[in-house]
Every structure is written in C-alpha cells, then in structure tokens.
C-alpha positions in Angstrom: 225.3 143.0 238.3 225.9 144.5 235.1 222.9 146.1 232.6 223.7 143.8 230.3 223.4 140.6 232.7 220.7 142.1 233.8 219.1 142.3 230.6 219.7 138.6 230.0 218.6 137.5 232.9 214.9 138.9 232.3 215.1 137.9 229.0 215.7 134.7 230.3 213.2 134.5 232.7 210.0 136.1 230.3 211.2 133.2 227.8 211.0 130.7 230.7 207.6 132.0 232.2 205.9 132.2 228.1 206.8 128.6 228.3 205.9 127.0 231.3 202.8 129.9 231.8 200.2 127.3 230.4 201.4 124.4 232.0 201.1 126.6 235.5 197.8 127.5 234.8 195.7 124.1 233.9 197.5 122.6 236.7 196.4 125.2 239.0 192.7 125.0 237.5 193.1 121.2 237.5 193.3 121.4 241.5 191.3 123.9 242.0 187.6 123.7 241.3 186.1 126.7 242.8 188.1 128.4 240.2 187.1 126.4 237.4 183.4 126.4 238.8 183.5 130.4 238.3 183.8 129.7 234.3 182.1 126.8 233.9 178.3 126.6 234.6 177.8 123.5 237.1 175.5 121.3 234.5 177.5 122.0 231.4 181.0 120.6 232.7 182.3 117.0 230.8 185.2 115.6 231.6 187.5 115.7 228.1 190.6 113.4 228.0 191.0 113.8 231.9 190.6 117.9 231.5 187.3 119.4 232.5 185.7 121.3 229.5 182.5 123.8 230.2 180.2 126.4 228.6 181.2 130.0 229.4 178.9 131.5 231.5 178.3 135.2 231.8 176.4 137.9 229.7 174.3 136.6 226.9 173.3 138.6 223.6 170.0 137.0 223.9 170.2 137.4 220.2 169.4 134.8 217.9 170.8 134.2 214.4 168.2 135.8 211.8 167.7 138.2 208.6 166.6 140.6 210.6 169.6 141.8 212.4 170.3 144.6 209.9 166.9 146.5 210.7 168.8 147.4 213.9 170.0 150.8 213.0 173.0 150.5 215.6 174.0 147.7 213.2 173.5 148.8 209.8 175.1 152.1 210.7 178.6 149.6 212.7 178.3 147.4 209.1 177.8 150.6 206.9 181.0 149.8 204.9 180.2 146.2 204.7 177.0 146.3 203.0 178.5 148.9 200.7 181.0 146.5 199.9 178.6 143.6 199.4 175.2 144.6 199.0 172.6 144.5 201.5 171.6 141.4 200.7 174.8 139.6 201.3 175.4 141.3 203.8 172.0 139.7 205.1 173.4 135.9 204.3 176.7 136.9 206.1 175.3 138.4 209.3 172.7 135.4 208.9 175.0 132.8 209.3 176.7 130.7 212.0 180.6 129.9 212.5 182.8 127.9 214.4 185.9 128.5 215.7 188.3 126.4 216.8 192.0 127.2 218.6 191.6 130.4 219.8 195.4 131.7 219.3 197.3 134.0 217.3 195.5 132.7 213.9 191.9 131.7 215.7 191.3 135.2 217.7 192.2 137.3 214.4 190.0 134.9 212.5 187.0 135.4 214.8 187.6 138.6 215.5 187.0 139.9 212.2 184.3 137.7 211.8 182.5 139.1 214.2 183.6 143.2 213.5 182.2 142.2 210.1 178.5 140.8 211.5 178.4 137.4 211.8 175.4 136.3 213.4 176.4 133.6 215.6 179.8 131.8 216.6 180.9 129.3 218.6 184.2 129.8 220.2 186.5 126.6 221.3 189.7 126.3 223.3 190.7 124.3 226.2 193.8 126.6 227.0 194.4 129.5 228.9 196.0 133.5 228.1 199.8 133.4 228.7 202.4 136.4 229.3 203.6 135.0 225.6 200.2 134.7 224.5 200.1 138.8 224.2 202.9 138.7 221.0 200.0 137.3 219.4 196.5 137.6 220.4 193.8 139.9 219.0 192.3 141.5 222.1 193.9 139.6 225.1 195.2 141.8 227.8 197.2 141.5 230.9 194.5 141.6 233.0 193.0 138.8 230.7 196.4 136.0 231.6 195.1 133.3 233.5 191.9 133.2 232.1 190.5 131.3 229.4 191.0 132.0 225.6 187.5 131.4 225.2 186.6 133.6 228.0 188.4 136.4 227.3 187.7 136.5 223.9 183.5 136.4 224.6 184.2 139.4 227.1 185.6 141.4 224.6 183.4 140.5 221.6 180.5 141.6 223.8 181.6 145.1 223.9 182.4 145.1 220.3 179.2 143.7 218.8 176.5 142.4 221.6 173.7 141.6 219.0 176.0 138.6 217.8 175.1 135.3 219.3 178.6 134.1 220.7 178.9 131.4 222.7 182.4 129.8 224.4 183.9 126.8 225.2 186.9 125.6 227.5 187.1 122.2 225.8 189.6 119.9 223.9 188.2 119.1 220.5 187.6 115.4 219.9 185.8 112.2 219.6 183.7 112.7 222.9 183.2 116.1 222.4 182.3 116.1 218.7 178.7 116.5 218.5 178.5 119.4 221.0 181.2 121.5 219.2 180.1 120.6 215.0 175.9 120.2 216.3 173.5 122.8 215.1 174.8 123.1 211.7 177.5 125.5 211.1 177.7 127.6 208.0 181.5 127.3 208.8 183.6 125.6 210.7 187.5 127.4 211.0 190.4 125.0 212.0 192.8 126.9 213.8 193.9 124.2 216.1 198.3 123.7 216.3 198.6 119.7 217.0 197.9 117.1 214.1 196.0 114.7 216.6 193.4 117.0 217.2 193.8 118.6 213.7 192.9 115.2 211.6 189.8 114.4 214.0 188.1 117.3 213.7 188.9 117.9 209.4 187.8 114.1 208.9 184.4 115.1 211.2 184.0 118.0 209.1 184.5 115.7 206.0 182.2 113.0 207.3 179.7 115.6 208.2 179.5 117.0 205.0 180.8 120.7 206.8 182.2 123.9 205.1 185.9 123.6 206.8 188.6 126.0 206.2 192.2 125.1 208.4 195.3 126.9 209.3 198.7 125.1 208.7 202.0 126.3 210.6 202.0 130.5 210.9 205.2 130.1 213.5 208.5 130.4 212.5 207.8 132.5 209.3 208.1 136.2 208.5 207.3 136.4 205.0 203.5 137.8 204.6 203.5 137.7 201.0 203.8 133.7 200.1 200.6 133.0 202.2 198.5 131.1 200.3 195.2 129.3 200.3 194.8 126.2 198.1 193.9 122.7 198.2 195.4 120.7 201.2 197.3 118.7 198.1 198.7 122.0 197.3 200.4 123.1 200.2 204.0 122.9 200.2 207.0 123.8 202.4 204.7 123.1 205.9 205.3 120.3 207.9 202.3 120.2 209.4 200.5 120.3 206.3 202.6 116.9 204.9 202.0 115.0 208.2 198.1 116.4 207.8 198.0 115.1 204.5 199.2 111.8 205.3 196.9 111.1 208.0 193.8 112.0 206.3 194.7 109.7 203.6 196.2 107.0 205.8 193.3 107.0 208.3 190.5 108.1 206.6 190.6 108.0 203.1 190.6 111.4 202.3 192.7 112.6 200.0 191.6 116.3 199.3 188.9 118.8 199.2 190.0 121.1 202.1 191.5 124.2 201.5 194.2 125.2 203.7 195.9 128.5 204.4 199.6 128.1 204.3 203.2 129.6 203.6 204.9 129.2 200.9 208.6 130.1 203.2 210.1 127.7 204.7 210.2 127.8 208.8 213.3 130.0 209.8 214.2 128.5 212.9 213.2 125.1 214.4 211.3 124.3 218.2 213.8 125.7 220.9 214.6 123.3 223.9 212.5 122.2 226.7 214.1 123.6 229.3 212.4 123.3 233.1 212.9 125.8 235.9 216.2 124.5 237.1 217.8 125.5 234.1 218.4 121.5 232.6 216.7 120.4 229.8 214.6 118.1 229.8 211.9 115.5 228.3 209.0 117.8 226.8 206.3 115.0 227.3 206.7 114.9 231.1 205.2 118.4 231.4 202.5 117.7 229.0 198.8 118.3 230.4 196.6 116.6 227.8 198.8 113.5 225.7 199.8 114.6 222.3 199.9 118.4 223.3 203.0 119.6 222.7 205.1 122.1 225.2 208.2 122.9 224.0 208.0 126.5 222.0 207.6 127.5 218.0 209.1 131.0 217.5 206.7 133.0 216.5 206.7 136.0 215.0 203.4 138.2 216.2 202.2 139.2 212.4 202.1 135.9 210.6 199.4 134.2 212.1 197.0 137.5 212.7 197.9 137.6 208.8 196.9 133.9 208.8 193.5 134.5 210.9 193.0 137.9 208.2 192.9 135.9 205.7 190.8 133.4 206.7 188.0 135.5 208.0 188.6 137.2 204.2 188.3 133.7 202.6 184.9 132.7 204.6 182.7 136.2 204.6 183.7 136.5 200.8 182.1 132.7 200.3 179.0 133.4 202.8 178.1 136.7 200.9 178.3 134.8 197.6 181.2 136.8 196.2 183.5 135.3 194.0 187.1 135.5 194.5 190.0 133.7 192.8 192.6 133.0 195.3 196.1 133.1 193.5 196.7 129.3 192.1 200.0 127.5 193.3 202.1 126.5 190.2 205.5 125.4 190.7 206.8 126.4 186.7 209.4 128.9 186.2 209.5 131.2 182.9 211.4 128.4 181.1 208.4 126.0 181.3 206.2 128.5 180.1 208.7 129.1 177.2 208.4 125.6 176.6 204.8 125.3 176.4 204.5 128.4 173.9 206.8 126.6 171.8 205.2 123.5 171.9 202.0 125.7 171.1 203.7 126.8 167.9 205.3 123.9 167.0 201.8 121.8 167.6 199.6 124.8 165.1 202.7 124.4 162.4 202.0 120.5 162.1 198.4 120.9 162.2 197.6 123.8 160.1 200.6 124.4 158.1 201.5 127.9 159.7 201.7 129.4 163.7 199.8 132.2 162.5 196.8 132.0 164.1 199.0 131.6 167.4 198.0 135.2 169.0 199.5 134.7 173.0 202.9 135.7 173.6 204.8 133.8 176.9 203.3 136.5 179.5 200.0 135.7 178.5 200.9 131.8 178.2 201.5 131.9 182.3 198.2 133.7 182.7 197.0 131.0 180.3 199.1 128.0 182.5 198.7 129.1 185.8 196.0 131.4 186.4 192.9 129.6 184.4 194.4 126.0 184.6 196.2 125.8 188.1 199.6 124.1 186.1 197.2 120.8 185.2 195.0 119.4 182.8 192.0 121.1 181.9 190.1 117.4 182.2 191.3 117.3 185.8 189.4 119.3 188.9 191.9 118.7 191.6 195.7 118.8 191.6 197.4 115.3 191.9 201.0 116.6 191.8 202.1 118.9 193.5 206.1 120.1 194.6 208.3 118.4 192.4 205.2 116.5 190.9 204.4 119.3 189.6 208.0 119.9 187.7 207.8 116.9 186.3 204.1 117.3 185.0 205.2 120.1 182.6 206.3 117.2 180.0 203.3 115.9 179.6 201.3 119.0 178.8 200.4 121.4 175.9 198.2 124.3 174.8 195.8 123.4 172.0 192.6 125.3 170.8 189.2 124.4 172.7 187.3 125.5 169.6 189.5 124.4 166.3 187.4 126.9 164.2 189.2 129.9 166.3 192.7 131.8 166.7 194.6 130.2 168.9 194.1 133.0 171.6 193.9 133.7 175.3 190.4 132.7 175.8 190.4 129.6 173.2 193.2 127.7 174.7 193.5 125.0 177.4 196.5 122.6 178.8 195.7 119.1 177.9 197.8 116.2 178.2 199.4 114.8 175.3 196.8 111.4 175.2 194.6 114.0 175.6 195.4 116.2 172.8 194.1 114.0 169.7 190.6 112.8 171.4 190.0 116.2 171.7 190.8 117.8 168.7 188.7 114.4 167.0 186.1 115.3 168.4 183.5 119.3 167.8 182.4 121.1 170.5 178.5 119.6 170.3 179.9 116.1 170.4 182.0 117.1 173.7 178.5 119.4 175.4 176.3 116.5 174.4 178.6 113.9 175.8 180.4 115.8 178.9 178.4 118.3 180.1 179.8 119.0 183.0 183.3 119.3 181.8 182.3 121.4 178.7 180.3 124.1 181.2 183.5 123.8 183.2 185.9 125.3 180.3 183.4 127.8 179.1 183.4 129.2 182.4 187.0 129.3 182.6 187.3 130.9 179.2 184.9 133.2 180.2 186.9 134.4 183.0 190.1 134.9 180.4 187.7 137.3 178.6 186.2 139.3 181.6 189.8 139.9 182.3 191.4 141.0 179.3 188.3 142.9 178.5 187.6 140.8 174.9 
C-alpha cells in the first residue's frame, strides 16, 4: 500500500472513530454498571430519559462558598493579578459567588475553566456525555488518558489540582424537566448555557427565565473560523446562526419569551454544513438510528479547535466582569453601512435648517454620527430598550429615524443628540427637559446616562 493510501486510510478511520466514539461509550456504560457505579455514588443515581445520570464522586474541596476565601494567602497570592485588576473587593463578590455550567465541550470546559483559574467560589458542572479521541481538537484540559471518561469527571479531576479551595461539584446528567431542580437549586449567581441541541437548549433558557436566573448561552461555535465577528448581544440580535433563529423561535412559540438573554454568537456564516452519517461498513446511513438519548444529534459539525475556546473566553470574560460589578460595553450589533450614517447626518442638517434657520449649531461630522448611531443607541430609538428589528429589519429601520437635540437649548453635539423616530421627533422637541424628568423618569435617567457615557469618552 502506498503512503498516500495509507494516509487516507487513517484519516479515514480517526474521522470514523471521532464519530462513532460517543456512541461506543454510553452504550458500553449503558450495559455495564460496575463501570458506571465507579462514577456515580450509589444513592445519587436517577434515571434521565432512559440514561443514568449521577453525582461525581471523589475528592472534595470541603470548601464552602464565602468572603473569606481570599485570607488564604495560597489564594490571594494564585489571584494576585485579579484583584489588581478589580479591586479586592470585587474580587471578594467574584470568588463569592456560585456558577453553573452546563455542556461541558469545546465552549463549556473553556468557559469553566477560566472561571475557575479566575476564583470562583463554587460551580456546578453538568454533562451527560463522555471524552472522545475528537473531543481533544477542542477541550480545555482533557487528555488521552481522560477518553472514556466523563466530561464532568475529567474536568473535576483537573480543576482540583488547579484550584482545590473552589467548591466544584459534577454531574453525568441530561439537562431537563426531571432533572431541573437538582441542576438550577441552590441559587446560582450564574447559570452558563453551553449545551449544542435546541431541545435541551429551550428547556433549560425558559427555566432560567421562569426562575428569574442570570443566564448567559452559546449559539453555534462549529463551522466558523473567523474570531473577530464574535459577538454578544441580545438573543433578538443574533444573526447568521441557525441555532440562534430556531432558539428564537421556540422561546417565543412555546413560552412567550421573546428576549432578555444575551447570547454569544458569530457574526460569519457556517463554512461547511454537517458531514454524512456514515456507520462502520462504510454506507451511509439514517443518523437517528444510532442516537442514544432522542433529539441528540450524531452526525458531525466541523469544528474548528479555536472558535469555541474563543466562545467559552468570552463567556467566562462576560460573567466575572458582571459578578465583580465592572462595567463593560460589549460592541452593539448594527446592520447600517456608511451610507446610512451619511443619511442620517444629512437629515440632521436638513432637520436644524428648518428648525432654526441655519445647521450651524450642527458640531458632529459622519464618524462621530456612527459613534452617535451605533455605539450609544444600538441603530434604534432612544425610547426603545430592546431591539425589535434586527437583519434586514434593521435596514429597513433606518427610514424612520433621525438625530435631533435632547436638550433644544444646546449645540447639536456628540453628547446632546439621540435617534428618535420621526412620530417621535415633534413630541419631544414640544415638550422641556423638566416636563420629560417629571413625567418619564426612568427614560429621562436612561438618556442622561447614555449621554454621559458620550462625554466620558470623548473626554468633554
């Protein structure tokens, strides 16, 4: 045989074992219970959808969550950099808190595994699958030696000799109705999505919802290799992720929910689409046949390694910055090109000329007028919170909005202007600034903050 044949023919046969690995694996520890009974501690297994979910057993931190953790000099000294970075008492609220983490793959072991390097007091770690050959493109600390095991497992081992004063407990289970209260109990600080199949995705979002529970979720990371058009935004705002439409739909459809969770997503648009199912013999054949718990998919989503340890970055990023209290203003997701924004400084001049006689006072040039459109008022209305268009919506919502003053006694400048909507425009400008703080409050404390910001930034 040729080196090239034989080159193909391993190829072949990793792509074929990443693929079926899993499958292997819960069927062997489906049959085999002395197996399972060495992860699972005897009075904590439930029966989950017809696969048998436990508690990790093992070594224990014998920690529990508290203030006190960074008196422990080992600890200050391993979070030196953090409490530089946020001050010792946020540091305190982070290492203080309690986080959940669900799907324990290429985004969920990144995601946890900076959570933890960066002192978080207590997690709780969920998967009901196993460490593949394939998983190892991917994973944070999986090894070899770790395939075979539980992702849950394997990640508690590790975690233990990174940081054992956290509290970290694991679970081999499937997220869902049944198993609910034992996963989202106890009151998480946070609660990380990181979970690949809608099913399971929708439950656990609408429990969060329902249960009135910080929730941050990761949309499709595979077949992407463009790190720079991650985003996080409103689940509203996503775009370009199929999973994030057929999200989006169900949360509305089933639950009434139409917003409120911010997502990380990717802005590209998947490369390459699922390969076949192929089985051993070589024929392809009907995914669902092979499938271990119903809805699961089998067949493969290229992945490329980066992406979703990006994804899991920036998710820990997105939750330690909100524990510790430190503002951050993720980048907004406005679908205008420079032509709209010429249009709306136009209209801006055009609006000043018929009002006052003379564009004058009109002191933002088009640059600024994006920073104006997109960075203060997210490409909508500055009367409305949340996006309602979004895509093409958003296109389209460009011909209904204009810059006008918030204060008429003031230039027309960066921090004194916001995007209304053309019924908008005259109630406003009828109205002073008392009349709008004594009758909308909220709204009015709302602008000044986001003028505010304008100023901080261009240092006025």
């Amino acid at each position: 045989m040729s080196e090239r044949s034989k080159s193909l023919a391993l190829l072949g046969g990793g792509a074929l074992l990443g693929s079926l690995s899993t499958f292997f694996i819960l069927r062997l520890l489906q049959t085999q219970k002395k197996s399972v009974q060495r992860q699972c501690t005897q009075n904590a297994t439930a029966e989950t959808n017809g696969f048998e979910g436990c508690t990790i057993a093992g070594k224990k931190s014998g920690k529990v969550v508290s203030d006190d953790l960074l008196k422990d000099e080992i600890v200050s000294e391993h979070l030196t950099r953090n409490i530089q970075f946020f001050g010792f008492e946020s540091q305190q609220k982070v290492s203080a808190s309690y986080v959940v983490v669900i799907g324990l793959g290429g985004v969920g072991s990144h995601a946890a595994t900076m959570l933890l390097r960066s002192g978080i007091g207590k997690l709780l770690l969920v998967d009901f699958d196993q460490v593949s050959l394939s998983s190892l493109n991917r994973h944070a600390v999986a090894t070899r030696a770790d395939v075979g095991i539980s992702k849950a497992q394997c990640l508690k081992e590790h975690f233990l000799s990174i940081f054992p004063e956290c509290q970290i407990d694991a679970k081999v289970m499937l997220y869902d109705s049944s198993t609910e209260e034992e996963i989202l109990s106890g009151q998480p600080d946070f609660v990380l999505d990181c979970i690949d199949n809608i099913d399971t995705k929708v439950a656990l979002l609408a429990a969060c919802v329902r249960r009135g529970l910080k929730v941050l979720s990761a949309t499709g990371a595979g077949a992407r290799a463009d790190p720079t058009r991650i985003r996080i935004a409103d689940l509203r705002e996503s775009t370009n992720d199929p999973l994030s439409r057929s999200v989006r739909h169900r949360l509305r459809k089933e639950h009434g929910i139409e917003g409120g969770i911010p997502v990380v997503f990717s802005l590209e648009k998947p490369k390459v689409k699922l390969l076949p199912f192929k089985a051993p013999s070589g024929e392809e054949e009907n995914p669902s046949d092979y499938q271990i718990v119903p809805g699961f998919r089998v067949r493969i989503i290229p992945v490329l390694g980066t992406i979703p340890a990006i994804f899991g970055q920036v998710m820990a990023s997105y939750v330690l910055t909100d524990l510790a209290g430190l503002q951050v203003q993720t980048e907004p997701v406005v679908n205008f090109d420079m032509d709209h924004y010429h249009i709306l400084h136009q209209r801006l001049i055009e609006h000043e000329e018929l009002l006052y006689g003379t564009a004058m006072q009109v002191q933002v040039d088009v640059e600024e007028v994006m920073y104006i459109a997109k960075e203060l008022w997210h490409g909508r209305s500055a009367r409305e919170q949340h996006a309602k268009d979004v895509g093409r919506g958003m296109w389209r919502s460009i011909n209904e909005l204009m810059l006008v003053r918030w204060d008429s006694t003031k230039p027309a400048s960066i921090s004194n202007l916001i995007l209304l909507k053309f019924k908008e425009v005259d109630e406003h400008e009828s109205q002073t600034l008392e009349d709008i703080k004594e009758k909308e409050p909220e709204f009015y404390s709302r602008v000044i903050a986001v003028l505010k910001r304008a100023e901080n930034d261009f240092g006025l």
